[in-house]
ROKERO-872292 format. One record per residue: residue in three letters; y, x, z of N, C-alpha, C in turn. Coordinates in steps of 0.001 Angstrom, whole numbers, plus 524288, in hexadecimal, padded with zeros to 5 digits. Atoms other than C-alpha are relative to their C-alpha. Example, Ala and Ser with C-alpha at 12.3 -4.5 7.8 and 13.67 -1.06 7.14 Angstrom:
ROKERO-872292
ALA7FB5A8037A800007EE6C8300C81E78804B08038480000 SER7FB5A7FCCC7FFC47FBDC8356681BE4804427FCFE802DA 
END
This chain:
ROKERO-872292
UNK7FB688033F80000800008000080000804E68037680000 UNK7FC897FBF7800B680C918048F7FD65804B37FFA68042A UNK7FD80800E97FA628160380754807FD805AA7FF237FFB2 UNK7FAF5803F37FF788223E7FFE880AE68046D805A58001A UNK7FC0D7FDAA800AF8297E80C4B80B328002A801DB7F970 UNK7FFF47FCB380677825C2810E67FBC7802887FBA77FE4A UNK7FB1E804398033F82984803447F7A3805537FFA180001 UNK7F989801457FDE783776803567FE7580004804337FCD6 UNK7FDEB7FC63804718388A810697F70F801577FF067FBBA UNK7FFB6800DB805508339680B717EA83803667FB3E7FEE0 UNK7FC01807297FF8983D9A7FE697ECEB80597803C37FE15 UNK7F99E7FCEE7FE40848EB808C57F0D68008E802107FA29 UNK800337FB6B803B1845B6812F27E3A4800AC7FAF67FA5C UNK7FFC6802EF8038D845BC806227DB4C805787FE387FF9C UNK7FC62802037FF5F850158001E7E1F4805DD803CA7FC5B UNK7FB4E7FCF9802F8858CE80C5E7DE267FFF7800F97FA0A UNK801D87FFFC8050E8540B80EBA7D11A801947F8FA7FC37 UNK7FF76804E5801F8857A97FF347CE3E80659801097FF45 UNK7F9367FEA5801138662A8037C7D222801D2803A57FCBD UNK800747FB3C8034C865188104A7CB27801E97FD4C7F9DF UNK8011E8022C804EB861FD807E07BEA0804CD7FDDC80001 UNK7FB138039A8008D86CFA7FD3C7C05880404802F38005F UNK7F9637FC6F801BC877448083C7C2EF800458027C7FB37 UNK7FF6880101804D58742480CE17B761800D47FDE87FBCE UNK7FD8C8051B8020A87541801267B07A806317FF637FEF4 UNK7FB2A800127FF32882137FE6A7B5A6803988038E7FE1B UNK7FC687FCD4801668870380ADA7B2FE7FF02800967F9A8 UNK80172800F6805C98810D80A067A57E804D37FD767FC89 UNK7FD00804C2801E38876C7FE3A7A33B80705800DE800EE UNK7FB40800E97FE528955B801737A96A8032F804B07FC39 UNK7FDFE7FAC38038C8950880EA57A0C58013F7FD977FB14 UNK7FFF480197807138935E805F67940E805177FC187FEF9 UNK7FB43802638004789D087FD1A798FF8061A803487FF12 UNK7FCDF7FCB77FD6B8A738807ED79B73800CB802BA7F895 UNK800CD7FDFF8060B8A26B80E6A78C59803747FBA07FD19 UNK7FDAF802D8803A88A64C801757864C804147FEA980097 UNK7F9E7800C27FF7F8B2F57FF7478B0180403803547FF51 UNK7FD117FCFB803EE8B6BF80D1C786227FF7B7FE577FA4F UNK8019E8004F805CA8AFF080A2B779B5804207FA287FDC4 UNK7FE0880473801D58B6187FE1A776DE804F380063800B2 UNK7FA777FE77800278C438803AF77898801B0800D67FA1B UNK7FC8D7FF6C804AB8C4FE8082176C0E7FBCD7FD807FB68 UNK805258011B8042B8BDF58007475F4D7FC2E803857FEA8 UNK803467FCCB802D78B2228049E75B717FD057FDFD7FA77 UNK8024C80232805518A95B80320750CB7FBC67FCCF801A0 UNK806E58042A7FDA389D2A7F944752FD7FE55800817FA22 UNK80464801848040A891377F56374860801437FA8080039 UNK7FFC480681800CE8959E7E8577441E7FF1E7FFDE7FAF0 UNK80187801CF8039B8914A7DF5873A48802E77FC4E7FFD0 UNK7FDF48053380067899027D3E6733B57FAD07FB9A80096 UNK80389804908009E892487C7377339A7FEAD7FE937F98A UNK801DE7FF4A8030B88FC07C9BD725777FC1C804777FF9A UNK802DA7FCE67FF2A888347D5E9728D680057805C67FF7F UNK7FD0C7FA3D802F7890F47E1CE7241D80244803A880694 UNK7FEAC7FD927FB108943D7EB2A72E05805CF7FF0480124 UNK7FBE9802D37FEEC8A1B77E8FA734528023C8055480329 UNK7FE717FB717FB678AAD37F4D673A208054C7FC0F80105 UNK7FBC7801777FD288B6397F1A67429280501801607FD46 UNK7FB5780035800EF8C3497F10273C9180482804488031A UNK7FB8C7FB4F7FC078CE247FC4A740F18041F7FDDE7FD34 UNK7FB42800FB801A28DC087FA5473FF48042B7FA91800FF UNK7FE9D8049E8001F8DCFC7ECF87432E7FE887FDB3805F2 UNK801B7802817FD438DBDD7E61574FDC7FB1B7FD4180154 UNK80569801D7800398CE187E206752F9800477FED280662 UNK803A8803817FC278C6CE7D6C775B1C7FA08800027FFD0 UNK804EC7FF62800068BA007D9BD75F3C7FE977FB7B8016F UNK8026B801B47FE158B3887CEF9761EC7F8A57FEB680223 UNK806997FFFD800338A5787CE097685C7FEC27FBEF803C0 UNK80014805547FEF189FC47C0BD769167FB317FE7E80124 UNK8047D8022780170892B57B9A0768527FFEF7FB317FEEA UNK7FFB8804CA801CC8905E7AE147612F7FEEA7FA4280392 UNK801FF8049D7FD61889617A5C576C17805518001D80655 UNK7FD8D7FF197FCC6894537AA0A77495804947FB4F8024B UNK7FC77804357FF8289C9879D5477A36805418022C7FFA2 UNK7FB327FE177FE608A7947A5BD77D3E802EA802FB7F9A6 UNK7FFA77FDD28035E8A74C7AD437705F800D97FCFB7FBFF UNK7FFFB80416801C38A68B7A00076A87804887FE6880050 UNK7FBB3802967FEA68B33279BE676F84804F9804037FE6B UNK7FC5A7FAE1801658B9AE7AA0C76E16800667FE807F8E9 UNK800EE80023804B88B5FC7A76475E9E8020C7FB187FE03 UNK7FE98806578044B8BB28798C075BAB806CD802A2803A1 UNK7F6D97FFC87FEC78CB7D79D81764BD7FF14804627FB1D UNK7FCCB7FD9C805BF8CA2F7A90475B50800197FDA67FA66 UNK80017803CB805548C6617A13074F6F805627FCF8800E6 UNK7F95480478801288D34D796A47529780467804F68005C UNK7FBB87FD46800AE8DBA37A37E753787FF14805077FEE0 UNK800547FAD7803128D5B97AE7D74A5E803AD800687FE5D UNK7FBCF7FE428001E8E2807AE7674518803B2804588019B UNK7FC017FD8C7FA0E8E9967B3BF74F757FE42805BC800AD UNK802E77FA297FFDE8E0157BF9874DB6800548024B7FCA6 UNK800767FC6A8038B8E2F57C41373FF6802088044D80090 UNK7FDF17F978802E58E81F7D0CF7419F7FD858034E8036B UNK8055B800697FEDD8DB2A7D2A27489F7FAFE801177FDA7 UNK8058E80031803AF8CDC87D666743947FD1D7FE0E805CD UNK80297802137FCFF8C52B7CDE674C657F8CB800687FCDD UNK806597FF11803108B4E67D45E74C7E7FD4C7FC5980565 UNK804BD803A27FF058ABA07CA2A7512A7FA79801E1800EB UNK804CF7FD3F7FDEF8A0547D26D758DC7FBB07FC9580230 UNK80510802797FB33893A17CC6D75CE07F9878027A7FCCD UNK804D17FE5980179884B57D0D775D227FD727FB087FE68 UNK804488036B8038D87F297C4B3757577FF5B800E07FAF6 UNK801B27FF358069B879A77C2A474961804D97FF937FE04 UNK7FD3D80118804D7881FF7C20673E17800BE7F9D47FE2D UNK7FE5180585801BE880877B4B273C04801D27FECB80412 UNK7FDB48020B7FB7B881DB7B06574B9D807C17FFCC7FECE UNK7FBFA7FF9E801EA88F037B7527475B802C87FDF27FC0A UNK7FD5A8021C8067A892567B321739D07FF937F94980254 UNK7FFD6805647FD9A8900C7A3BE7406D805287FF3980450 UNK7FA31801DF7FBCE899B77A52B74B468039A801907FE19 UNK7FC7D7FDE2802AC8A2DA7AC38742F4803347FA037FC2A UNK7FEF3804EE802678A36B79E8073B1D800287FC0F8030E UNK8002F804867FDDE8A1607969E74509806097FF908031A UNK7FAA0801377FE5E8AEFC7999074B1A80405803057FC36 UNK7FC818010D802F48B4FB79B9573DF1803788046E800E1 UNK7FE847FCCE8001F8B70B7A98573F0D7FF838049B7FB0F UNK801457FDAC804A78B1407AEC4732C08013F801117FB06 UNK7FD817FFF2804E28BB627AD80728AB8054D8043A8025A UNK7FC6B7FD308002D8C5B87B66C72F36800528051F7FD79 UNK800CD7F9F6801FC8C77A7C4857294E801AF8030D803B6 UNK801067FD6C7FD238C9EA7C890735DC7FE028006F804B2 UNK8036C800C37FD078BF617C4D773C857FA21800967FDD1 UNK803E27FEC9801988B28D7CA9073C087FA138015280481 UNK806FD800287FB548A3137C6F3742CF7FE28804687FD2D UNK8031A7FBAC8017D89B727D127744F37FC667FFBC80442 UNK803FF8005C7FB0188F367D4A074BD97FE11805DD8009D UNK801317FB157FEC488BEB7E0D7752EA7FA7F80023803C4 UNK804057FF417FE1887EFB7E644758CA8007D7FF8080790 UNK7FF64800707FC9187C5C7E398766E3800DA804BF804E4 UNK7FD967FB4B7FBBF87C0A7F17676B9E80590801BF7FD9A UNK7FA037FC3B803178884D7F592761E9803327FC0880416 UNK7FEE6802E77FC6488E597E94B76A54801C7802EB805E3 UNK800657FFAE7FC5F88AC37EE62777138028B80693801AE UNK7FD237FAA87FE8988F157FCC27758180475800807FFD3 UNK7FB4D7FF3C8028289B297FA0176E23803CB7FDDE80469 UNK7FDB0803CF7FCCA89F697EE88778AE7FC418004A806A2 UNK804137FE477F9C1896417EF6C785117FE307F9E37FF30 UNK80124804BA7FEB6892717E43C78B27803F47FB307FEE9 UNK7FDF7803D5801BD897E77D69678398800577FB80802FC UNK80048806847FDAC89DDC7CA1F78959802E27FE1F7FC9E UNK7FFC98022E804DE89EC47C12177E86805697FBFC802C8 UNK7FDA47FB838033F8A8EC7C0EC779E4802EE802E780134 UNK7FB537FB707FCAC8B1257CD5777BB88022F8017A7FB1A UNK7FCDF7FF3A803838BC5A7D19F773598029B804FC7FF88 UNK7FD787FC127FD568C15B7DE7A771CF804A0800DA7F9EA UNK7FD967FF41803288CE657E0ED769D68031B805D480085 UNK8003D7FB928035B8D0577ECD67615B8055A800E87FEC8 UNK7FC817FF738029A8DED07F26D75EBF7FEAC801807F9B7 UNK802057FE35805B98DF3C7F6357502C7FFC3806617FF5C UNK803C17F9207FDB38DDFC80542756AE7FA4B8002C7FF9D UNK8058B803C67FDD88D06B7FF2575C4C7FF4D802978044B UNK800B98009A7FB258D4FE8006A769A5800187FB0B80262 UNK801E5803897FEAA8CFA07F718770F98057F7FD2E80542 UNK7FC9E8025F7FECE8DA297EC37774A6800207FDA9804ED UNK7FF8B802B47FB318D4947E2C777D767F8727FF227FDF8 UNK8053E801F87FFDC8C7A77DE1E7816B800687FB088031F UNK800DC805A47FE268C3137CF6F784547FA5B7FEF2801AB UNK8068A800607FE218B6967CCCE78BA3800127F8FD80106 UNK7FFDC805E97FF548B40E7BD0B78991803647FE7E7FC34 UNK7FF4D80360802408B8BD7B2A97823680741801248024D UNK7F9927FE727FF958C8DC7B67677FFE802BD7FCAD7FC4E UNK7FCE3802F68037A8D2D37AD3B77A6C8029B801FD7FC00 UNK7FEF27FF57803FE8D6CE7AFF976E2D807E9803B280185 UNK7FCE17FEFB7FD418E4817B1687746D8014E804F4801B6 UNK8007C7FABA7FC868E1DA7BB0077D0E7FF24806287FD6C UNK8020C7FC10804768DB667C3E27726B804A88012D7FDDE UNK7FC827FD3E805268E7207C45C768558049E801B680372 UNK7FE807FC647FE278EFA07C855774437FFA2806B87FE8F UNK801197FA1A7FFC68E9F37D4EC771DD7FE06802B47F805 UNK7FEEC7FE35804DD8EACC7D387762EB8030B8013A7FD44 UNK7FBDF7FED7800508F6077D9F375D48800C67FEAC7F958 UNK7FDB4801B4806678FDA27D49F750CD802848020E7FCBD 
END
């Protein structure tokens, strides 16, 4: 039988080894957080695809709206029909339309809130790790705007009024 003191050991040597793991983790996680919030200071380049299927680079020179959405997203849903009643207000703007779903998921919501005829607005879909390195961890939807340097203007985490956004768009 095994004796009540080896177990409390083997409890204790687990116990630490469980914390060991999770601080790692944490610090894992707080390093990548810490990476992407340099990285995302100044534009970079991502692997995007239009919703026709052609590769897609980011625009320089011009003011840029990142947006990164998901189609089943309520909030992203609602962010997509205030900008649809006042894309206008955004032309002197290049507004990119980021999400990891299919091409069609995309090319459907793109029509469904009557965003797909602007010329300066453009769906695209990027891979889920290019996503995750480029941006870290996503809360749908988040917005990040681009001077036409491609220093990074402002950032929006959630569903942002249209309003609020072109504050920080310059005419």
């Amino acid at each position: 039988m095994i004796n009540k003191k080896v177990i409390g050991s083997m409890a204790a040597v687990a116990l630490a080894l469980l914390i060991l793991f999770l601080s790692f983790i944490i610090y894992n996680k707080a390093s990548h957080r810490k990476y992407v919030t340099e990285k995302t200071k100044r534009l970079q380049a991502l692997k995007l695809k239009t919703i026709s299927g052609t590769d897609y680079t980011l625009p320089t020179g011009k003011q840029l709206l990142i947006i990164l959405f998901n189609t089943t997203c309520e909030h992203c849903m609602a962010e997509a029909k205030a900008l649809s009643k006042t894309i206008h207000s955004f032309e002197d703007a290049t507004i990119v339309m980021v999400s990891t779903e299919s091409l069609e998921e995309i090319r459907n919501f793109s029509r469904d809130y009557d965003l797909n005829n602007y010329t300066n607005v453009f769906f695209t879909s990027i891979d889920d790790t290019e996503l995750y390195n480029a941006f870290g961890t996503v809360n749908y939807p988040e917005i990040f705007i681009y001077s036409s340097d491609g220093d990074l203007v402002k950032q929006f985490k959630g569903e942002t009024k249209p309003e609020a956004i072109l504050k920080y768009i310059s005419k």
